[in-house]
MARBA-3410 file (N, C-alpha, C, O; in Angstrom, 1 decimal):
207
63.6,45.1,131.3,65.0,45.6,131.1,65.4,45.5,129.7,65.0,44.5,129.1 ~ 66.2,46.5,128.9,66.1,46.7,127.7,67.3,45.6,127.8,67.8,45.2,128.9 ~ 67.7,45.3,126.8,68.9,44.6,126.1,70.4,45.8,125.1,70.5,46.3,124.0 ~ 71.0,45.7,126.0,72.1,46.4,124.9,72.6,45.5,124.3,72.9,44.5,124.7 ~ 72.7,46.1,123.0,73.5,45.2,121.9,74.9,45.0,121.9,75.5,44.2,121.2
75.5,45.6,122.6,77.3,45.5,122.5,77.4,44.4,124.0,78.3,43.6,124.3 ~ 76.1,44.8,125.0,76.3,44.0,126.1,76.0,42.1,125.9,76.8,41.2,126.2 ~ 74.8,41.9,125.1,74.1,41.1,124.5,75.8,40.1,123.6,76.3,39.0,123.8 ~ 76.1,41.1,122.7,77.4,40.6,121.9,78.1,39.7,123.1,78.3,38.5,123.2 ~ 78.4,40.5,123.9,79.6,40.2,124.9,79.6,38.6,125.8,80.5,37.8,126.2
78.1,38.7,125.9,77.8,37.4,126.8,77.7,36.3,126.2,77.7,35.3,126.8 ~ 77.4,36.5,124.2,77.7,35.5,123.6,79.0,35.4,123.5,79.3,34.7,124.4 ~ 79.9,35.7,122.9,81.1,35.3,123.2,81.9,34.7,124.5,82.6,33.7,124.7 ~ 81.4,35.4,125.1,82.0,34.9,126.6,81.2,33.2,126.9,81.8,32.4,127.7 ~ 80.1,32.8,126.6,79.7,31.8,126.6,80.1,30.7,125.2,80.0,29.5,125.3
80.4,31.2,124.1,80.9,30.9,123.5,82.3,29.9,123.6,82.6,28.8,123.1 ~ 83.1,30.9,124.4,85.0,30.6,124.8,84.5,29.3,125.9,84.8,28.1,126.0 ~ 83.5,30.3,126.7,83.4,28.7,127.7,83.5,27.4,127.1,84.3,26.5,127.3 ~ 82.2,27.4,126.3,82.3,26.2,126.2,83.2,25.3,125.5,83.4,24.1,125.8 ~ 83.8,26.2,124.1,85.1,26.2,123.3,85.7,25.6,124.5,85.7,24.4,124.4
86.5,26.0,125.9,87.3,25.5,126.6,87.0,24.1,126.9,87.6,23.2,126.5 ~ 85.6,24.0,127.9,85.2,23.2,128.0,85.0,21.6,127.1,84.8,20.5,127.5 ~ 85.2,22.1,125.8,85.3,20.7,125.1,86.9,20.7,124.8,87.4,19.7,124.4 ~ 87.6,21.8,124.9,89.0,21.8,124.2,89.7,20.6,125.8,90.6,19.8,125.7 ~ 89.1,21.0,126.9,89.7,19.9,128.1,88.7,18.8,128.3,89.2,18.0,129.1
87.6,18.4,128.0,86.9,17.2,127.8,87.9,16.6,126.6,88.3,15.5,126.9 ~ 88.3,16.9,125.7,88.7,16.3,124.7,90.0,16.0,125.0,90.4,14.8,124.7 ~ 91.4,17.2,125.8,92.5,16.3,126.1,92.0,14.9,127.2,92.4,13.8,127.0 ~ 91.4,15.0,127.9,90.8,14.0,129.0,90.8,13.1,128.1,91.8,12.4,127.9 ~ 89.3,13.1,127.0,89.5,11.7,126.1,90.8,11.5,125.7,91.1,10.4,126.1
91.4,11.9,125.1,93.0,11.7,124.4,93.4,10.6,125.6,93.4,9.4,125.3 ~ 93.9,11.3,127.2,94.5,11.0,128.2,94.2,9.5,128.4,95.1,8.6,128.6 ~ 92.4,9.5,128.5,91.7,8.1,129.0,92.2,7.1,127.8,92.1,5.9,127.9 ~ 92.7,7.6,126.6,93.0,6.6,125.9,94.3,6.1,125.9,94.5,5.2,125.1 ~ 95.2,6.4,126.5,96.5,6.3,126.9,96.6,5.3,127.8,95.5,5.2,128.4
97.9,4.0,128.1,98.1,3.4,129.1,99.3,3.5,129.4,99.9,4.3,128.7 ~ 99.9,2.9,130.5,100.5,2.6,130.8,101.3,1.3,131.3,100.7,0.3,131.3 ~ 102.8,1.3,131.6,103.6,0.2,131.9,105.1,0.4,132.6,106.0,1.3,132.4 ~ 105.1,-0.5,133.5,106.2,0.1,134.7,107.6,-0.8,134.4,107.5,-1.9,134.8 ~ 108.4,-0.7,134.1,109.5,-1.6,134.0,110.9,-1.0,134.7,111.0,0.2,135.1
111.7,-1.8,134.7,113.1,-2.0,135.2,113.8,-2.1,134.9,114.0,-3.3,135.1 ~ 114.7,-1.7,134.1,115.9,-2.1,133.4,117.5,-1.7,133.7,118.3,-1.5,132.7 ~ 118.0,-1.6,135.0,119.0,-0.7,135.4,118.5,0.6,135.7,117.4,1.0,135.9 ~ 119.9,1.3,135.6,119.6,2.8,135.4,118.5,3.4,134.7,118.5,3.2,133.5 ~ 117.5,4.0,135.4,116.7,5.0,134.7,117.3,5.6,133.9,117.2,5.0,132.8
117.7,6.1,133.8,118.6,7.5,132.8,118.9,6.4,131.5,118.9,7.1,130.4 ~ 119.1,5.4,131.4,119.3,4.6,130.3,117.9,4.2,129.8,117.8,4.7,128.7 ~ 116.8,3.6,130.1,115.8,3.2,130.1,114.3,4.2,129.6,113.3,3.9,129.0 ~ 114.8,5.1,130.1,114.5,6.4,129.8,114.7,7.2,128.1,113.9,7.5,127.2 ~ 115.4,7.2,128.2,116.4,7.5,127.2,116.0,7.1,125.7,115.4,7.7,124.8
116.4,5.6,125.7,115.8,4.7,125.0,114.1,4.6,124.5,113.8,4.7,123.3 ~ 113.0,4.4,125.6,111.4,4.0,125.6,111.4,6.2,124.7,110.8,6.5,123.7 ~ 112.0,6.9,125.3,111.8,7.9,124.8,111.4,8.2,123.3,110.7,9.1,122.8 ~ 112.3,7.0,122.8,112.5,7.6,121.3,111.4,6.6,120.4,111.3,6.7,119.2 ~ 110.7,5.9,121.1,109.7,4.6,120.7,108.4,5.2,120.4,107.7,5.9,121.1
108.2,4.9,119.1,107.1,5.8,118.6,105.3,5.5,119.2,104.7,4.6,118.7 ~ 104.8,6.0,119.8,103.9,5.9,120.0,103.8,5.5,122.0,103.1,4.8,122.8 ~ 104.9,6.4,122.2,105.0,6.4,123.6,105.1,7.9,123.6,106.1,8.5,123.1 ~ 103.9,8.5,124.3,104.0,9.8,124.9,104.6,10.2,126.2,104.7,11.4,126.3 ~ 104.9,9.4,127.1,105.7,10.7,128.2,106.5,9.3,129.0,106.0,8.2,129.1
107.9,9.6,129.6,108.0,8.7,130.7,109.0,9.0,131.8,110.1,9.6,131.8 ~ 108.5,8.7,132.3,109.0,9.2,134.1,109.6,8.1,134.2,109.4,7.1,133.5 ~ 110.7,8.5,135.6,111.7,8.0,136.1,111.1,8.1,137.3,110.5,9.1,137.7 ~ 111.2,6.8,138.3,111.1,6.8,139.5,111.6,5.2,140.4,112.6,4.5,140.0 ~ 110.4,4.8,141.7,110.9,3.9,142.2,109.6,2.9,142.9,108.6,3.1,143.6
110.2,1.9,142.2,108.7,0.5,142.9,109.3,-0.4,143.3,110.6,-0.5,143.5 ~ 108.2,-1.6,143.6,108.8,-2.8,144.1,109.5,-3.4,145.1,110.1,-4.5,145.2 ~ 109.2,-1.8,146.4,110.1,-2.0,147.4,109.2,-1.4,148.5,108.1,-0.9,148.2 ~ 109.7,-1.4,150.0,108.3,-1.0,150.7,108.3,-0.3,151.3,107.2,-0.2,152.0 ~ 109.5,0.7,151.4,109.9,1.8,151.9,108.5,3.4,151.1,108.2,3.8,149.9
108.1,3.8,152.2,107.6,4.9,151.2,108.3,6.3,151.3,109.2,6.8,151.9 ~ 107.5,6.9,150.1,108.4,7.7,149.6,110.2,7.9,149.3,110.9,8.9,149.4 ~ 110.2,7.0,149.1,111.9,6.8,149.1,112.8,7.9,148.1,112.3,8.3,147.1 ~ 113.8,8.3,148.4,114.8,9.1,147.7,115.8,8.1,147.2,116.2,7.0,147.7 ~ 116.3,9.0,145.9,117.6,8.3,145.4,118.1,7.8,146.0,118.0,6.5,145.9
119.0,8.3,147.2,120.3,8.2,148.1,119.9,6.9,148.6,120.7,5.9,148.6 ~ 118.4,6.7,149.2,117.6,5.6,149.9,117.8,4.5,148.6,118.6,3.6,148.8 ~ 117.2,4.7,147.7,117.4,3.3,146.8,118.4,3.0,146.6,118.6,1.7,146.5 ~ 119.2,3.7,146.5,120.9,3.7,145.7,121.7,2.5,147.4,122.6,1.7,147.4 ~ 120.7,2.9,148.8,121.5,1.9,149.7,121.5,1.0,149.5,122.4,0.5,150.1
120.5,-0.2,148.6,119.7,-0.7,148.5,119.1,-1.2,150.0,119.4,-2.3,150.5 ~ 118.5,-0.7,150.5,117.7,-1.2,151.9,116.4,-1.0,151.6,115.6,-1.9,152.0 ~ 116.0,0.0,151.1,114.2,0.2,150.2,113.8,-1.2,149.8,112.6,-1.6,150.1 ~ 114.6,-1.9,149.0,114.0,-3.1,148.1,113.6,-2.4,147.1,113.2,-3.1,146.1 ~ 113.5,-1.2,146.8,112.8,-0.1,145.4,113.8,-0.6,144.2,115.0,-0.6,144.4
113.5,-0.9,143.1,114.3,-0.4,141.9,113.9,0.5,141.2,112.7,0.9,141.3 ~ 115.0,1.2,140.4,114.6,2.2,139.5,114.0,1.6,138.6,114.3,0.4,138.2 ~ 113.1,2.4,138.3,112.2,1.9,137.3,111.4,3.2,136.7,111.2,4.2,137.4 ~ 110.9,3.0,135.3,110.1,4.0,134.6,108.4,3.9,134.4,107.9,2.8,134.2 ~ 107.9,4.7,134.4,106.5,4.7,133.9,106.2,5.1,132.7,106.1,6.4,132.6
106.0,4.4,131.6,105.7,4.6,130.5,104.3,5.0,130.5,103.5,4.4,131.1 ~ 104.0,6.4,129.7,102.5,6.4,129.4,102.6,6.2,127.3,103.6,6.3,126.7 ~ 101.6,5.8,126.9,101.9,5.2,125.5,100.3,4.8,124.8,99.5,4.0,125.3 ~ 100.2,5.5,123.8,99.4,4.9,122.8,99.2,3.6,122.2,99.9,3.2,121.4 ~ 98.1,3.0,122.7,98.2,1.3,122.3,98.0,1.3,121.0,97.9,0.2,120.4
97.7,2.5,120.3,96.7,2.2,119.0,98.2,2.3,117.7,98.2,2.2,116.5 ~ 99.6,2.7,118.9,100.3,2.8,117.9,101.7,1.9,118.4,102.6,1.5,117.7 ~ 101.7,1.9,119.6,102.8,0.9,120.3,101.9,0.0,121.5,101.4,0.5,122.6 ~ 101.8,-1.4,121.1,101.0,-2.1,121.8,101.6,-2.3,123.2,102.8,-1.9,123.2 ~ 101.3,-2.7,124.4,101.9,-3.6,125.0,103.0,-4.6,124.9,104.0,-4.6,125.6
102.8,-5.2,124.3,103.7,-6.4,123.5,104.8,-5.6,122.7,106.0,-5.9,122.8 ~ 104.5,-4.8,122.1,105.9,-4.2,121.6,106.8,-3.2,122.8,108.0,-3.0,122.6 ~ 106.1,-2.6,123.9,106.6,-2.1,125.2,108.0,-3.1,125.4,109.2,-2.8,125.3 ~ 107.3,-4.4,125.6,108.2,-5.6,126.0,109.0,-6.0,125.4,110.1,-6.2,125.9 ~ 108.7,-6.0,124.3,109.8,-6.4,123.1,110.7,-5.4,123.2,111.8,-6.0,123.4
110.9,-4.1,123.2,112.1,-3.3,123.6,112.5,-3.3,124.6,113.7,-3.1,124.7 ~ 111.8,-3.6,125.9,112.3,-3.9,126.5,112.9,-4.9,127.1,113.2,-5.0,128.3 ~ 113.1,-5.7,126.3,114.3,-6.9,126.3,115.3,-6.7,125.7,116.3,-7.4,126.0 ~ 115.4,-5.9,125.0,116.1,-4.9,124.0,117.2,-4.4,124.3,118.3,-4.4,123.9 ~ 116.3,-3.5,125.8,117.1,-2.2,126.3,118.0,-3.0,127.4,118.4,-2.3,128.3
118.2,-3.6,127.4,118.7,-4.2,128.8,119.1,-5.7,128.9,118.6,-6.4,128.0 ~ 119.8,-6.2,129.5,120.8,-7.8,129.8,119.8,-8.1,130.7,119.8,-7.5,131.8 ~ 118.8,-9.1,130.5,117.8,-9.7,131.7,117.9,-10.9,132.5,117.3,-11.5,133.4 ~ 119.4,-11.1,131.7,120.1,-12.3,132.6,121.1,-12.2,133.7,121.6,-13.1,134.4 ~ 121.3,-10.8,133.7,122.1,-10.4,135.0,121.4,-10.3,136.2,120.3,-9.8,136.2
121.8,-10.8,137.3,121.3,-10.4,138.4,121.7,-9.5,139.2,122.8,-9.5,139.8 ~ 120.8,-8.4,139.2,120.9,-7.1,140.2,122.1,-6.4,139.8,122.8,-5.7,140.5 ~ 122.2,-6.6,138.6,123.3,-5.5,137.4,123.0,-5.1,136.3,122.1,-5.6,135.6 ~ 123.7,-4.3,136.1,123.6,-3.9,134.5,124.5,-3.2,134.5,124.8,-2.3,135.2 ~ 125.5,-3.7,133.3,126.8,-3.3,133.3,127.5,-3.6,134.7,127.5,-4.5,135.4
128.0,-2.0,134.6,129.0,-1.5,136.3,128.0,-1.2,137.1,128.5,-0.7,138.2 ~ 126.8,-1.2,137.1,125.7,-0.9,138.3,125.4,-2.0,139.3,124.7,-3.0,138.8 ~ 125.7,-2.0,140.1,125.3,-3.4,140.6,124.4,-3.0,142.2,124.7,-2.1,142.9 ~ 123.3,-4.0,142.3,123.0,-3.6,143.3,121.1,-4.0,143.1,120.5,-4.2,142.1 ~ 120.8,-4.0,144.0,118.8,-4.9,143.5,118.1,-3.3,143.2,116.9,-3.0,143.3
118.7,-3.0,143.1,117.8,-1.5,142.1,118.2,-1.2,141.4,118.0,-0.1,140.9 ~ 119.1,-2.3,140.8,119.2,-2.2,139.0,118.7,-3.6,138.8,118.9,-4.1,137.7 ~ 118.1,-4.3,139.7,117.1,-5.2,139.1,116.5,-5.3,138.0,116.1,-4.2,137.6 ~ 116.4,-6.5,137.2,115.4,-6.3,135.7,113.9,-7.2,136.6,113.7,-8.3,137.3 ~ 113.0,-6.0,136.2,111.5,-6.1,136.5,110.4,-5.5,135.9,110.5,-4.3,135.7
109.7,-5.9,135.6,108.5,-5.5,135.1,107.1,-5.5,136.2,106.9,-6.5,136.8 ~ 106.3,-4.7,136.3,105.6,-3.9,137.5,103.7,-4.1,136.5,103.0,-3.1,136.3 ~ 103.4,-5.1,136.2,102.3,-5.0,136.0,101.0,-4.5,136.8,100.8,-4.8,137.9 ~ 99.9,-3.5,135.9,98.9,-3.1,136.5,97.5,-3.7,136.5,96.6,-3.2,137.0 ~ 97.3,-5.0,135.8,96.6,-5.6,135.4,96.8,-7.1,135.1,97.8,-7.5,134.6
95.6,-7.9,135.4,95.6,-9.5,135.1,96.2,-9.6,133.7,97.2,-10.4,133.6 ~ 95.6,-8.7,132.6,96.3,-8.8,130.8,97.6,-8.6,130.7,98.3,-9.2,129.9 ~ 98.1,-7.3,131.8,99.4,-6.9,131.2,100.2,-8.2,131.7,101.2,-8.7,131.0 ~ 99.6,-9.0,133.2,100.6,-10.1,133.8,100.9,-11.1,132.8,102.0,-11.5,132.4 ~ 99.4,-11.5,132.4,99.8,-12.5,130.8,100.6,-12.7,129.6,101.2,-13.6,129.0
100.4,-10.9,129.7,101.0,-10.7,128.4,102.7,-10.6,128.9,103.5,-11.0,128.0 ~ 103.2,-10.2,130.2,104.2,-10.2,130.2,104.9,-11.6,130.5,106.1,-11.7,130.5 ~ 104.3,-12.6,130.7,105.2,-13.9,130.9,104.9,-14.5,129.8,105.7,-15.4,129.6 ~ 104.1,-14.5,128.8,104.4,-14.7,127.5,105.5,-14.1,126.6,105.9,-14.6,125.6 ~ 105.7,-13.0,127.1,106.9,-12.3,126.2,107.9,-12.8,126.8,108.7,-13.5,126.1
108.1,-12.7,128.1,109.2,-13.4,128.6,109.9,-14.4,128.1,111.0,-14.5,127.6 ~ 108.7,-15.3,128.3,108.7,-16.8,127.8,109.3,-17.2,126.2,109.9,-18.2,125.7 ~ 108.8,-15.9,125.6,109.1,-15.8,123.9,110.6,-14.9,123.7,111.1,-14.9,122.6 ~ 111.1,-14.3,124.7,112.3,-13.5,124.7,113.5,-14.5,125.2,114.6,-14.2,124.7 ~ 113.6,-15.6,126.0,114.2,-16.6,126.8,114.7,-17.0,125.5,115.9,-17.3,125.6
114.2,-17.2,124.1,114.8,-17.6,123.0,116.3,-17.4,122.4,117.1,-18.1,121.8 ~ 116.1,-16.1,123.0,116.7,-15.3,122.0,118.4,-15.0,123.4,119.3,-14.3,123.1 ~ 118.4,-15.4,124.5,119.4,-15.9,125.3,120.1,-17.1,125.8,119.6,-18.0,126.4 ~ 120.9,-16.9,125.6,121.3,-18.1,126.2,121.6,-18.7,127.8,121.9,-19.9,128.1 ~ 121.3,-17.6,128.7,120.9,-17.8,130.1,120.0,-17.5,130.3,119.2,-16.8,129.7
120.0,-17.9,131.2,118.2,-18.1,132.0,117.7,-16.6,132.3,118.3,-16.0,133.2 ~ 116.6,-15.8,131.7,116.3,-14.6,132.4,115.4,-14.9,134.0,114.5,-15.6,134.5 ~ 116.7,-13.3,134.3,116.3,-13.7,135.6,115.1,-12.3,136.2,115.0,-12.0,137.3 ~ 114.4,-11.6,135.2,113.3,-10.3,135.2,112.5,-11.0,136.2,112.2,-12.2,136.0 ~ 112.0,-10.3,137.2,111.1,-10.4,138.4,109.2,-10.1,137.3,109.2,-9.4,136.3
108.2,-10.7,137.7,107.3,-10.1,137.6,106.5,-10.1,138.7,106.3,-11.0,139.5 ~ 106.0,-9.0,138.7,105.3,-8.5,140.0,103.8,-7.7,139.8,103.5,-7.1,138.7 ~ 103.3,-7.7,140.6,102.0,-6.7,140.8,102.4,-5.3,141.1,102.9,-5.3,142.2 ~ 102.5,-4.1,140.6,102.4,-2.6,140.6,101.6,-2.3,142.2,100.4,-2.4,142.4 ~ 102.4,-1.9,143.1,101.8,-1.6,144.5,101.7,0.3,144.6,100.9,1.0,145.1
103.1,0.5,144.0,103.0,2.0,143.8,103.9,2.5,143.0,105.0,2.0,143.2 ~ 103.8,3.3,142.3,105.1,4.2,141.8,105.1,5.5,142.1,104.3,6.5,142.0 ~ 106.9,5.4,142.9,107.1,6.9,143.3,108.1,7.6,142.5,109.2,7.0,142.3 ~ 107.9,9.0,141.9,108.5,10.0,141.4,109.4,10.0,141.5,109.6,10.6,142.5 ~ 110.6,9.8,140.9,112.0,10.5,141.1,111.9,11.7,141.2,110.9,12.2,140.7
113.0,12.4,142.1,113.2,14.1,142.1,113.2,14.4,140.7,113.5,13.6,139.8 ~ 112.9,15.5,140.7,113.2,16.1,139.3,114.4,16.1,138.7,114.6,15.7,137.5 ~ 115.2,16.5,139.4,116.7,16.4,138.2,117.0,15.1,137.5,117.9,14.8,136.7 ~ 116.0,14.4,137.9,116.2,12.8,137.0,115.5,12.6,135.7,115.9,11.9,134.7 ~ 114.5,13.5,135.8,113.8,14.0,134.3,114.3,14.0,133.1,115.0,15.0,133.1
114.3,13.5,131.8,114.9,13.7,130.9,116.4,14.4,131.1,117.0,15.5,130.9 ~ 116.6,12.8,131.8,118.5,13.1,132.5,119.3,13.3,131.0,120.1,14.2,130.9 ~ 119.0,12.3,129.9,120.1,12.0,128.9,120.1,13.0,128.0,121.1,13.2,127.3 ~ 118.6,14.1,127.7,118.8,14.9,126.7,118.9,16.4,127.8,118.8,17.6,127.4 ~ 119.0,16.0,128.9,119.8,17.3,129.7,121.0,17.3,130.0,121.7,18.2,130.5
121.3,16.2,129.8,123.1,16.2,130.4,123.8,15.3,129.3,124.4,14.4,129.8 ~ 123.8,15.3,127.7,124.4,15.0,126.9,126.0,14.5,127.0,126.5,13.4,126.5 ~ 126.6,15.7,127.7,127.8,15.7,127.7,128.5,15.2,129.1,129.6,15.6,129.4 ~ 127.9,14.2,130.0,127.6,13.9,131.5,128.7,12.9,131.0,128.4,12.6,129.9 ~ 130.1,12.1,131.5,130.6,11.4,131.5,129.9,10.0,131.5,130.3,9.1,130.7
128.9,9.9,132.3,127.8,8.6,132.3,127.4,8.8,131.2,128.0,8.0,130.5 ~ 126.4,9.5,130.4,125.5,9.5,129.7,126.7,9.3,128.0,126.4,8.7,127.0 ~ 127.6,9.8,128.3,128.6,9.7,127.1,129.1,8.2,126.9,129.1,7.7,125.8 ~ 129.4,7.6,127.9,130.3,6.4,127.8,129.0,5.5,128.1,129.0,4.5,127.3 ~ 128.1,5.5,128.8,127.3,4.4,128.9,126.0,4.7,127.7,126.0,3.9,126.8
125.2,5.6,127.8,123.8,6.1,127.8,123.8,6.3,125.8,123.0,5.9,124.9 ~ 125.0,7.2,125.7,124.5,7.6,124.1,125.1,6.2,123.3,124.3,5.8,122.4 ~ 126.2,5.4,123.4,126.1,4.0,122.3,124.5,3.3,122.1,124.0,2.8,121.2 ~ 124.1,3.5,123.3,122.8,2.3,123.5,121.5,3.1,122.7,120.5,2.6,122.3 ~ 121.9,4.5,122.6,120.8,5.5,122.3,120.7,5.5,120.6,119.7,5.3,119.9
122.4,5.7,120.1,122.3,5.5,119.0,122.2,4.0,118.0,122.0,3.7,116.8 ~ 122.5,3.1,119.3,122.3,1.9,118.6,120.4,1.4,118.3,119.8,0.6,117.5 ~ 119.9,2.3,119.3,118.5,1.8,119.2,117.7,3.0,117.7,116.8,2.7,116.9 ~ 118.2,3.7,117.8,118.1,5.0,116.9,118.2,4.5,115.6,117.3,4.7,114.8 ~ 119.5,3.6,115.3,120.0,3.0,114.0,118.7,1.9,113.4,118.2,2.0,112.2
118.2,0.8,114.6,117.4,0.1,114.5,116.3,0.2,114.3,115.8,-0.8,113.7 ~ 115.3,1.5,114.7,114.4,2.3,114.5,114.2,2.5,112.8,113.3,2.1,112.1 ~ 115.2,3.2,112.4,115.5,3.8,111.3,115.4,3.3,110.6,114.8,3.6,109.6 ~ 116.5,1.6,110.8,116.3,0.3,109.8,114.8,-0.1,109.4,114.7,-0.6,108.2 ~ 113.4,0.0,110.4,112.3,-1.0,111.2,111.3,0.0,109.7,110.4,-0.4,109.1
112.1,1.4,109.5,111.1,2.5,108.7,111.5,2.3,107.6,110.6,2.9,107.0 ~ 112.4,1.8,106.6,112.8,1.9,105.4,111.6,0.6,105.0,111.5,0.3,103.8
END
């Protein structure tokens, strides 16, 4: 069988794009496998959120619900508190530019860890302060932070640590609640001081 040349062209290319593809999604994979994670509690999602958002070297974070044993649970369900669930976020994050240890460090930051099952006017064990470790290191690393953050209060923190059993999804409308609903009575009076206070501090950490 002869070889046409415009046919011949065609099949290089087209084997070409393949494989182009093929390393262009091998390569986000490695990016991905290099990424970790970390589950925390700090009140209201929509605040906690908000905040780890703006933390450099944290790529994505979700809002949802752990620590409780209800499955699949809905807002309305946590919000009864009968799940045992708190809201809580999943940070995904580059170690190579925000460590673990600095995760924690803000989040001691973002939140009153001496309240029990409040924050602010939220009251209720799903505004629990918790941290949701996925590993023997992260458990280390977080009762040493703890332990090193207790300094810096004058009451006793009362942050749960626990073993990560599962994290479930918030519905979507919980998604990047604070930079969708700017003008939300909550997000005004509670959400944006704390946003721009952490913003200011940021700013300070870069000069």
């Amino acid at each position: 069988m002869k070889w046409n040349a415009s046919l011949f062209l065609y099949i290089v290319v087209l084997m070409s794009g393949r494989l182009l593809g093929e390393e262009h999604t091998k390569s986000m994979e490695n990016a991905k496998n290099n990424l970790e994670t970390a589950t925390l509690g700090g009140g209201c999602f929509w605040c906690t959120e908000a905040l780890f958002q703006m933390l450099p070297g944290v790529k994505s974070v979700a809002s949802g619900y752990a620590g409780g044993t209800a499955e699949n649970p809905t807002y309305k369900q946590v919000c009864s508190g009968e799940t045992g669930h708190a809201e809580v976020i999943q940070i995904e994050y580059d170690p190579k530019v925000a460590s673990y240890e600095k995760i924690l460090e803000t989040f001691w930051e973002a939140h009153d860890p001496t309240t029990l099952n409040r924050q602010g006017a939220d009251r209720g064990t799903q505004y629990r302060s918790i941290i949701l470790y996925n590993s023997e290191a992260q458990k280390t690393a977080a009762e040493k932070s703890k332990a090193a953050a207790q300094k810096k209060f004058s009451k006793p923190i009362v942050t749960e640590i626990v073993p990560l059993t599962h994290f479930y999804k918030a519905e979507g409308y919980h998604e990047d609640y604070y930079r969708s609903n700017p003008d939300q009575p909550y997000c005004r009076a509670v959400i944006q001081p704390k946003v721009e206070k952490f913003e200011h501090k940021l700013k300070e950490a870069q000069r």
